[in-house]
C-alpha positions in Angstrom: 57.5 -10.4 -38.4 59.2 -11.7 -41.6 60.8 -15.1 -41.4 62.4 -16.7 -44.3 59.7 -15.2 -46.9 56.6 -16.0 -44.6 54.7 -13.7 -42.5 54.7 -14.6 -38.7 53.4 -14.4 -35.1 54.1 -15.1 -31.6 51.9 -15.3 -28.4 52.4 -16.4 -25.2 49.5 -18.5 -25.1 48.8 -21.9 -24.7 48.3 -24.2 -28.3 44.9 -24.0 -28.4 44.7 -20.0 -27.6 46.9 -20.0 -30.9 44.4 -21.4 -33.1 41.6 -19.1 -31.4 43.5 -16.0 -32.0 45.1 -17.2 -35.1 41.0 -18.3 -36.9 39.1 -15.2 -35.1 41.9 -12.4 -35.1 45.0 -13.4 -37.3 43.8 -14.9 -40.4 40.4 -15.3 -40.7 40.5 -18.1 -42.9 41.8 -21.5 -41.5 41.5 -24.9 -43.4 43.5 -26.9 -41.8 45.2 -27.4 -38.3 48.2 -29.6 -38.1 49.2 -29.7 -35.1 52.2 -31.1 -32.9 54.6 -32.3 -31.7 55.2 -31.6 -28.5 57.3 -33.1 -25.5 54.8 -34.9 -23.1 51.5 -36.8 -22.5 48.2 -35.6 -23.9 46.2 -38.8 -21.6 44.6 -36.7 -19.1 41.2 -34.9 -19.5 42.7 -31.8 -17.4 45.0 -30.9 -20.1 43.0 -31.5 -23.0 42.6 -27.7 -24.1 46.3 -27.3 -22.7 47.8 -29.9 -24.3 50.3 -28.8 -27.0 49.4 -31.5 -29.4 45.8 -32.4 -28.6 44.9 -29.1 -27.2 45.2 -27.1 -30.5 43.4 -29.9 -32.5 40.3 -29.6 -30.4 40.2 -25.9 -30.3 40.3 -26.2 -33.9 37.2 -28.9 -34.1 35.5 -26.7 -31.8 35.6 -23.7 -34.3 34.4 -26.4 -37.1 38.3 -26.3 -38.6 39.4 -30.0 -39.4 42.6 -30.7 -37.8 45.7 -33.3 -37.4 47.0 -34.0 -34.1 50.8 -35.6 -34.4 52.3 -37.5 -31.5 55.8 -39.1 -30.7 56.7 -41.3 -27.8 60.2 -39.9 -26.4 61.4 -39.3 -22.7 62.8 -35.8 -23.9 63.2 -33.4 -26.7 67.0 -34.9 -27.3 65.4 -37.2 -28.9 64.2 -35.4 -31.7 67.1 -32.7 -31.9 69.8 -33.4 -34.0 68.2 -37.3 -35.0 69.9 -37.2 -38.2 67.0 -40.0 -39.6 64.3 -37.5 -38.8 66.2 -34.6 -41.0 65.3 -36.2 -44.3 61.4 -35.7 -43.1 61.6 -32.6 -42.0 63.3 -31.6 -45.2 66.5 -30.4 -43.0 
């Protein structure tokens, strides 16, 4: 699918599945992973390969891809929609 100029891709897979289908399937090619952010704790080992944030940095590492996990501490997504001193980051 086209959006805005770029080529694009959906799945309906978890984070890290994203980064396996997008290096061994999609792209081929990968040099860097940044990923996040996501609403919600990456703490527990039982989510680490589900984890939005975490889990597609270490299924990154795993496939020898370096990669940037980004957190935030909120109690929702509110927080981050419509924060008009967050806009001038992400170039909104």
């Amino acid at each position: 699918m086209d959006l805005c100029g770029f080529k694009v891709y959906a799945t309906s897979g978890t984070p890290s599945d994203t980064i396996y289908l997008a290096a061994l399937e999609i792209t081929g090619n990968v040099d860097l992973v940044l990923s996040g952010i996501n609403i919600g704790d990456n703490t527990s080992m039982q989510v680490i390969l589900s984890s939005g944030t975490l889990g597609a940095a270490f299924q990154a590492a795993l496939l020898g891809i370096p990669a940037i996990a980004y957190s935030v501490d909120v109690e929702s997504g509110d927080e981050l929609e419509g924060n008009e001193e967050l806009e001038p980051c992400l170039g909104l």
